[in-house]
C-alpha positions in Angstrom: 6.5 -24.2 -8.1 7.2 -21.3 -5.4 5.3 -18.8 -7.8 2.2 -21.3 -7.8 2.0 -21.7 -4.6 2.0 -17.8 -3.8 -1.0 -17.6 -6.1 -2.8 -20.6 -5.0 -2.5 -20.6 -1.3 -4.7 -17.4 -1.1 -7.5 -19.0 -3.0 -7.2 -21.8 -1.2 -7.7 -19.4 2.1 -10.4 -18.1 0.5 -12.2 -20.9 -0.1 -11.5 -22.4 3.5 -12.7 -19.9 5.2 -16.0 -19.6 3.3 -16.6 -22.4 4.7 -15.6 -22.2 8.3 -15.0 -18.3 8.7 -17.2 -17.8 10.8 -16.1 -20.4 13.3 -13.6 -19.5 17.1 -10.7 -20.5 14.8 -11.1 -18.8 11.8 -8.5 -16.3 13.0 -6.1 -19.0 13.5 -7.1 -20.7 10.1 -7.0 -16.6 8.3 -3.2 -16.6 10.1 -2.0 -19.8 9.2 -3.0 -19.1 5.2 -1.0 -16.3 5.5 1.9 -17.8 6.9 1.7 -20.3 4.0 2.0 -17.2 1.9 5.1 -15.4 3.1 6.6 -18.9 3.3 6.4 -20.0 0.0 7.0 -15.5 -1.1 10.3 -16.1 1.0 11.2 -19.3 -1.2 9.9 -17.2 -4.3 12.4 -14.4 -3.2 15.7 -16.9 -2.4 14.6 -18.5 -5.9 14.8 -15.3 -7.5 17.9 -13.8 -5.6 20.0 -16.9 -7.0 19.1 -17.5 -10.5 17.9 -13.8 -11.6 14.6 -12.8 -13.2 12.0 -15.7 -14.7 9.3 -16.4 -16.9 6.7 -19.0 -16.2 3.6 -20.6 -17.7 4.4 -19.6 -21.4 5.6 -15.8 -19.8 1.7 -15.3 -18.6 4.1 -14.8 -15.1 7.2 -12.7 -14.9 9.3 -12.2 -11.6 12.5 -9.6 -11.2 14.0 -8.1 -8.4 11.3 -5.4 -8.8 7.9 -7.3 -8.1 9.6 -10.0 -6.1 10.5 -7.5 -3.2 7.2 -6.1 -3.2 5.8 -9.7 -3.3 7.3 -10.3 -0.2 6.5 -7.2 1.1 2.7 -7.8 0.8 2.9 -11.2 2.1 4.6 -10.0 5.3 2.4 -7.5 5.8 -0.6 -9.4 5.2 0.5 -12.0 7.6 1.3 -9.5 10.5 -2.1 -7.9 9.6 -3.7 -11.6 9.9 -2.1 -12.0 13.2 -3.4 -8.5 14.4 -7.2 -8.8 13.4 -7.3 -12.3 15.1 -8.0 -10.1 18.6 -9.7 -7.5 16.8 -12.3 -9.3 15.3 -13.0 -10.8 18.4 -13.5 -7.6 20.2 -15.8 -6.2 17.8 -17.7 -9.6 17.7 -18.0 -8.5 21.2 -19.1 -5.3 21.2 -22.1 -6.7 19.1 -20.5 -4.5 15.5 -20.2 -8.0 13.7 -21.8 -11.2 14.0 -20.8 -14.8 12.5 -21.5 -14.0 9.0 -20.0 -10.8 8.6 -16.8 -12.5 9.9 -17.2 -15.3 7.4 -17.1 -12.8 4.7 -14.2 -10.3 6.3 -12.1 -13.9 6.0 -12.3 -15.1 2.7 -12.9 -11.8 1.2 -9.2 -10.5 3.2 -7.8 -13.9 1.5 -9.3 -12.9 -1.8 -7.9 -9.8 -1.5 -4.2 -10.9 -0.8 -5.0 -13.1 -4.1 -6.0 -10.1 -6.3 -2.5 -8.3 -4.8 0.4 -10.9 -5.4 -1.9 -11.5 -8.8 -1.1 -7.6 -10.1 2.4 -8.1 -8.7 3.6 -11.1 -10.1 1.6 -11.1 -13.8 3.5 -10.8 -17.4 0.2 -9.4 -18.5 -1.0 -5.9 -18.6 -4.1 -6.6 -19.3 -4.4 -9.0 -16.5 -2.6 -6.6 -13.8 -5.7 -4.4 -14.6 -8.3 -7.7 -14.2 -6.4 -8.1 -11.2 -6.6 -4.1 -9.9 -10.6 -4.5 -10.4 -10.9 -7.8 -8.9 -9.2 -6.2 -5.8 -11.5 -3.0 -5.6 -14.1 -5.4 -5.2 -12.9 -7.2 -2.8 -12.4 -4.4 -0.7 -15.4 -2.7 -0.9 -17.2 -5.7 0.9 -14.5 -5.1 3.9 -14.7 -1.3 3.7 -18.5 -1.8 3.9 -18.6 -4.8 6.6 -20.0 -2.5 9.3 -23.1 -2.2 7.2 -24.2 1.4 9.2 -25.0 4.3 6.8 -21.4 5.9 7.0 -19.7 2.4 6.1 -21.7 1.7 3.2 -21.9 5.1 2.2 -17.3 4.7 2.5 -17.9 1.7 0.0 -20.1 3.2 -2.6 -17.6 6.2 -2.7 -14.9 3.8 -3.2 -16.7 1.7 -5.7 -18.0 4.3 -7.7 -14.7 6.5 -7.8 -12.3 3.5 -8.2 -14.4 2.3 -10.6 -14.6 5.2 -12.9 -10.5 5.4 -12.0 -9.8 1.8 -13.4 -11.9 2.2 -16.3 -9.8 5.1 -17.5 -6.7 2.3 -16.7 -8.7 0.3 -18.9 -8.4 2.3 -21.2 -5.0 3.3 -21.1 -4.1 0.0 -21.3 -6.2 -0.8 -24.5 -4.1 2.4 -26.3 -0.6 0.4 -25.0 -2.0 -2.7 -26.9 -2.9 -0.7 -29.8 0.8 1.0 -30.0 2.0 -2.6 -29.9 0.1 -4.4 -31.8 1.6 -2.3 -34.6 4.9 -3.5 -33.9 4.3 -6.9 -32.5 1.2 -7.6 -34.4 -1.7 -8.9 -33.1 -2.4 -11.8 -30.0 -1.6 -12.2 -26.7 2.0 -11.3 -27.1 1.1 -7.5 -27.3 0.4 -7.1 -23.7 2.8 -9.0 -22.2 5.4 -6.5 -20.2 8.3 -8.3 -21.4 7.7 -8.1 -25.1 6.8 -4.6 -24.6 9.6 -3.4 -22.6 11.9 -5.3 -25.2 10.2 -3.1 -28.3 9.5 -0.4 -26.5 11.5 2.3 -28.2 9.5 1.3 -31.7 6.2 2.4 -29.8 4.4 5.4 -31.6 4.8 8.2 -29.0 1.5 9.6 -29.7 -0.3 6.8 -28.4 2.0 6.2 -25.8 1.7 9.7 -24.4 -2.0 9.7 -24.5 -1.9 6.0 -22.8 0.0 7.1 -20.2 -2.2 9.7 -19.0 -5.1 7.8 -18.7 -3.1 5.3 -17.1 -1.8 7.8 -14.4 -5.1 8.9 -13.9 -6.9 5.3 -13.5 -3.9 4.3 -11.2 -4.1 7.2 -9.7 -7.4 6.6 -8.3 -6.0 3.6 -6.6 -3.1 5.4 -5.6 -4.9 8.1 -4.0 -2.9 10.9 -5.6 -4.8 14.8 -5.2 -6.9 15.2 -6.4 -7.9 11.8 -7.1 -7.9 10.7 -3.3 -11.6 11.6 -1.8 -12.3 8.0 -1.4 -9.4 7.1 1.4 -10.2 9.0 3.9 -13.3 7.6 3.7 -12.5 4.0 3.2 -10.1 3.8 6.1 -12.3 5.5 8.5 -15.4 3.5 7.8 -14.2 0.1 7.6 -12.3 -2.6 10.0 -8.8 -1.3 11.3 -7.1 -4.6 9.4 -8.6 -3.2 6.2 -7.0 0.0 7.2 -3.7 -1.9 7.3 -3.5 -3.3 4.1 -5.2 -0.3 2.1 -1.9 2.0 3.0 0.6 -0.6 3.5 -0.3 -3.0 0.2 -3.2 -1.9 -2.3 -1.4 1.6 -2.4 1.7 -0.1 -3.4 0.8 -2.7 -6.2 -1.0 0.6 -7.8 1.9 2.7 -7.8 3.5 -0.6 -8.9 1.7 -0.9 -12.1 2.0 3.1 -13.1 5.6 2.7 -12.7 5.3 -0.4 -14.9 3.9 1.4 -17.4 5.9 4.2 -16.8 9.3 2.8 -18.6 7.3 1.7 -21.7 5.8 5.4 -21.9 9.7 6.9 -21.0 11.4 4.3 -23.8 8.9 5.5 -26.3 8.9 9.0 -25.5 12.5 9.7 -24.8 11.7 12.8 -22.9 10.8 13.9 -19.4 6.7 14.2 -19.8 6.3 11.1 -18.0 8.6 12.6 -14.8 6.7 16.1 -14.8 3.4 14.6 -14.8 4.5 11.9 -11.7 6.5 14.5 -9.8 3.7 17.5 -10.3 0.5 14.6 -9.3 3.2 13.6 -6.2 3.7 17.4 -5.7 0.3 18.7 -5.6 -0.4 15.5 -3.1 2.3 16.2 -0.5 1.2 19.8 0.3 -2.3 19.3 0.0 -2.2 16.5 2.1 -0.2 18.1 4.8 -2.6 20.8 4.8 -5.6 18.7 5.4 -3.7 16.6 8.4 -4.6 19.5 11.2 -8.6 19.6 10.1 -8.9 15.8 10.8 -10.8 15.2 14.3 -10.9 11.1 13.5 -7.8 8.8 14.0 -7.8 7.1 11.0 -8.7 9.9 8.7 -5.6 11.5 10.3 -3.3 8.7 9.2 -5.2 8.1 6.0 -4.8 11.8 4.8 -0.7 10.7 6.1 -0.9 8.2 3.5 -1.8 10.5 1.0 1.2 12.3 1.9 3.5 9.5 1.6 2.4 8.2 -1.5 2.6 11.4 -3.1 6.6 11.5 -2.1 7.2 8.4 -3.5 5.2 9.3 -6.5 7.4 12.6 -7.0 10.6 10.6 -6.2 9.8 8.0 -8.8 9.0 11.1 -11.5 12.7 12.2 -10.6 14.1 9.2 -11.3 17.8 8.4 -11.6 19.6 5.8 -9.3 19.1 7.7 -6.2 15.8 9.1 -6.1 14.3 5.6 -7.4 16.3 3.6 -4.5 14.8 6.3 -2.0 11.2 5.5 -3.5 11.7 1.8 -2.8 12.8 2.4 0.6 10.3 4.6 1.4 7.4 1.8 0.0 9.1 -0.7 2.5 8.9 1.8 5.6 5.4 3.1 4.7 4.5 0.4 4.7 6.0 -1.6 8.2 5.2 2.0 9.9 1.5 3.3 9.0 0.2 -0.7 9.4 1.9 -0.7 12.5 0.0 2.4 13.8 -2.9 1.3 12.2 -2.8 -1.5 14.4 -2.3 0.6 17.8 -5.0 3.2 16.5 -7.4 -0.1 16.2 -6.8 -0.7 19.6 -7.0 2.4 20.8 -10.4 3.3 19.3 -12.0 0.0 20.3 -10.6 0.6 23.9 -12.1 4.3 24.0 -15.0 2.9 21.9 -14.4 5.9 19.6 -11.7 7.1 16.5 -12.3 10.4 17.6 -9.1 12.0 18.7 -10.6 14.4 21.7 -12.1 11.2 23.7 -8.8 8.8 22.9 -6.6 10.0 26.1 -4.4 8.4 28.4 -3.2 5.3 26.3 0.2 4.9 28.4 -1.8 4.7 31.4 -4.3 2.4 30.1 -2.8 0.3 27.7 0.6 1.3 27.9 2.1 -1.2 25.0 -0.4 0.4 22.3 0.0 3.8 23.9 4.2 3.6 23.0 3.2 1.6 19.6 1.3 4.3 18.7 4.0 7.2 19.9 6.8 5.6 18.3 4.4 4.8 15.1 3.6 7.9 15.0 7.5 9.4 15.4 8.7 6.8 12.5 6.2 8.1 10.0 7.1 11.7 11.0 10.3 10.8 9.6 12.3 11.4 13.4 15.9 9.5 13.2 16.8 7.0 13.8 13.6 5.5 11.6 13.9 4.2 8.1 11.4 7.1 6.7 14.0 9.5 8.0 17.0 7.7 6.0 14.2 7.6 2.6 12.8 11.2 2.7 16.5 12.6 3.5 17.4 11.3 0.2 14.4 12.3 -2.0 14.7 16.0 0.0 18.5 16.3 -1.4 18.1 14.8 -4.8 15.5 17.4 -5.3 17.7 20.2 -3.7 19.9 19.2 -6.7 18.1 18.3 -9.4 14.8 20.3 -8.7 15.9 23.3 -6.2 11.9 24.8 -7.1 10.2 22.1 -5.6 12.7 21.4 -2.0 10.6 24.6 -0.4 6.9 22.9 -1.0 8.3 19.8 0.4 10.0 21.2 3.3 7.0 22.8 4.1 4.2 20.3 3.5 6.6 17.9 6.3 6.7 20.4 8.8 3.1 21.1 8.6 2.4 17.3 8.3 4.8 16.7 11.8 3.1 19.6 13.7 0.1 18.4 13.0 0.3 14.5 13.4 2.5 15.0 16.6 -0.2 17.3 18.1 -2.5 15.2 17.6 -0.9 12.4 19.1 0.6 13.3 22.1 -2.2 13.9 24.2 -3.9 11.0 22.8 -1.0 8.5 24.2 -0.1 11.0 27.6 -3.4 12.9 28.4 -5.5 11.5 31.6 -8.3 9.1 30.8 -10.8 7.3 32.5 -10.7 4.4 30.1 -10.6 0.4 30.6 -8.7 -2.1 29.4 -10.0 -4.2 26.6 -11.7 -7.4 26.9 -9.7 -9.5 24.8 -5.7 -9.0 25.0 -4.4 -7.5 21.8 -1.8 -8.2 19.2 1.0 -6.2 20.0 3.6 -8.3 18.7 2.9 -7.0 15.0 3.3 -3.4 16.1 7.1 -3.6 17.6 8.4 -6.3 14.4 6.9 -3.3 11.9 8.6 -0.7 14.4 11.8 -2.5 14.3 12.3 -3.5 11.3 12.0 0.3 10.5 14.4 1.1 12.8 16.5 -1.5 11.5 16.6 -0.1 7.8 17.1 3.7 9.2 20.5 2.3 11.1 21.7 0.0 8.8 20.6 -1.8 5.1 21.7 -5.1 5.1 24.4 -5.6 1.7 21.6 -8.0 0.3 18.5 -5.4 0.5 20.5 -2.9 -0.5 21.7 -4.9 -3.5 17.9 -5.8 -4.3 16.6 -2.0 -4.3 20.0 -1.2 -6.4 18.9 -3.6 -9.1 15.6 -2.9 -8.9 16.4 1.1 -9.6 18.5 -0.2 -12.4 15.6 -2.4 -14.1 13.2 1.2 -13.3 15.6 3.1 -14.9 
């Protein structure tokens, strides 16, 4: 029932506000869908704490303490992001960037997008996770390109057309997994289902599975925005609405890197050898220091933060390639903190801009002076992500750092480095941008701060102290990994 209603409420959203998204409320109405969400995600979550994993609807759903925590995850963050582009549209409604209709469809295409999200998360299916990773692409490329100027739809084709490319080589990936277990299983249905798989999965011919899971890593690769897969996020996030922003790094990254890791213990149970982990820690490698090096060129906001995302999702990339108890709890930590932190300064950099009426860095100044809550949202956004204790990311990069120092000594210099570089170059950027003089105004509508200081601390929170509970959760969730 819970699991239903996670799916359904969405569509239900969606279909609301196709109707009446372009009405004064339609924030209120976009907020109030996404309550519904996290409500029922919360019940999903307590369901699934008590009485362990479940099947549903003849095993077309399956729900463990893996996909459940990021369930709830994304509905969090999608309602915090709901709450925080109530104002924001509003602003840009009057600034004269959107008018009723583009509003219309940001609304029910955000609520068709939080659909195509817990959709990937919660299905049994692999072929349907990849319907599901499509259907979401979409769906985004009509917010990335909502603007409609040159740049923005130029930012959506780039998307489209890379992403697209990337998920048909997922496609095909996932057609070679079907065709390994179709030998076993035999033919139907049954042959894509996760469960099935990851119950035969040693009987898998490793050929297939090896060549499977490079196309897979490739395709949800793309999505991921591992190097050098990752030209289309800079890109999306500058161009489009700061809310889009939001739930690109903090939720479409995820549920990709969900469903590589997915396929990930089918490919290591059939292979029974460490390809899988090279391959994941060299992509998350390579994306770390390239990243980092590409953080000091950026002269727009977002772009800064988006090439940060990179960054991030390349560390948890490499940490889930090491594997092993501690690594993989580090990784989960670090998609819960990446997540609360860079939509949290996405949200103070959305005000910022539309305050200065500009993402360019050199003509953001003054923000304590101005505005001074998004000003300290953005400083203290800005000094989580860096990874500056007492923050969660701190707590989650401190282990990845000294599991590699022991299980990978080659690789702890590269990653030392590409974090120094990344906090030299994020924290210069910032500073004068929150303390520098200005000549700036205050906005004309007052803006959601609220969302910014729950993500900030609940980060802090989880660098201080991991409740016995979440800690349990990411414990068995690195256990069902492997």
């Amino acid at each position: 029932m819970y699991l239903l209603a996670v799916l359904l409420t969405p569509i239900a959203g969606a279909v609301l506000l196709g109707l009446c998204g372009h009405r004064a409320h339609a924030g209120a109405v976009n907020a109030a869908m996404s309550l519904l969400t996290l409500i029922a995600a919360t019940l999903l979550t307590a369901q699934v704490i008590e009485y362990g994993p479940m099947l549903a609807f003849d095993e077309l759903f399956f729900v463990d303490s893996f996909n459940v925590f990021l369930v709830a995850l994304t509905a969090f963050v999608g309602f915090t992001t709901a709450l925080f582009s109530r104002p924001y549209m509003l602003i840009e409604m009057h600034h004269g960037r959107i008018d009723a209709r583009r509003l219309r469809l940001y609304h029910a295409s955000y609520q068709l997008f939080m659909f195509t999200m817990l959709l990937a998360l919660l299905t049994n299916n692999l072929g349907i996770m990849w319907v599901a990773m499509e259907a979401a692409t979409l769906a985004t490329v009509l917010l990335v390109s909502l603007y409609r100027t040159p740049a923005s739809l130029e930012a959506a084709w780039k998307y489209f057309i890379l992403c697209g490319v990337g998920i048909a080589q997922a496609l095909f990936g996932t057609v070679l997994m079907y065709f390994a277990a179709e030998q076993v299983l035999g033919a139907g249905g049954t042959a894509l289902l996760w469960t099935h798989l990851d119950a035969v999965k040693s009987q898998l011919e490793p050929s297939v599975l090896t060549l499977a899971f490079v196309f897979l890593l490739v395709g949800y690769g793309t999505k991921v925005g591992l190097v050098p897969l990752h030209s289309w996020l800079p890109d999306a996030h500058a161009e489009g609405p700061t809310p889009v922003s939001a739930v690109l790094s903090g939720l479409l990254l995820n549920v990709a890197l969900y469903a590589l890791v997915r396929n990930k213990v089918l490919a290591d149970g059939a292979l029974g050898g460490d390809l899988t982990s090279h391959l994941m820690m060299g992509f998350g490698l390579l994306s770390v220091v390239v990243a980092a090096f590409f953080l000091s060129r950026q002269q727009d906001a977002k772009r800064l933060f988006a090439y940060s995302s990179i960054e991030h999702m390349g560390l948890i990339t490499f940490a889930f390639g090491m594997g092993g108890p501690v690594a993989t709890f580090a990784a989960l930590l670090h998609m819960t903190v990446h997540s609360l932190a860079k939509s949290a300064i996405f949200f103070a950099v959305g005000h910022a801009s539309q305050k200065a009426g500009t993402q360019m860095m050199d003509s953001i100044r003054g923000l304590v002076d101005t505005n001074p809550t998004i000003g300290w949202g953005l400083m203290l956004g800005s000094l989580a992500i860096l990874g500056m204790p007492p923050f969660g990311v701190f707590a989650s990069e401190f282990l990845i750092i000294t599991t590699a120092m022991r299980e990978h000594p080659w690789a702890t210099p590269f990653l030392l480095t590409a974090l120094g570089v990344a906090f030299a170059a994020i924290f210069g950027r910032v500073q004068p941008m929150v303390f520098g003089e200005t000549t700036g105004k205050r906005l004309p509508h007052p803006p959601a701060i609220l969302p910014v200081f729950v993500h900030l601390a609940l980060v802090l929170v989880l660098g201080v102290y991991i409740p016995p509970y979440l800690a349990e959760w990411y414990r068995q969730a690195a256990a069902l990994i492997g």
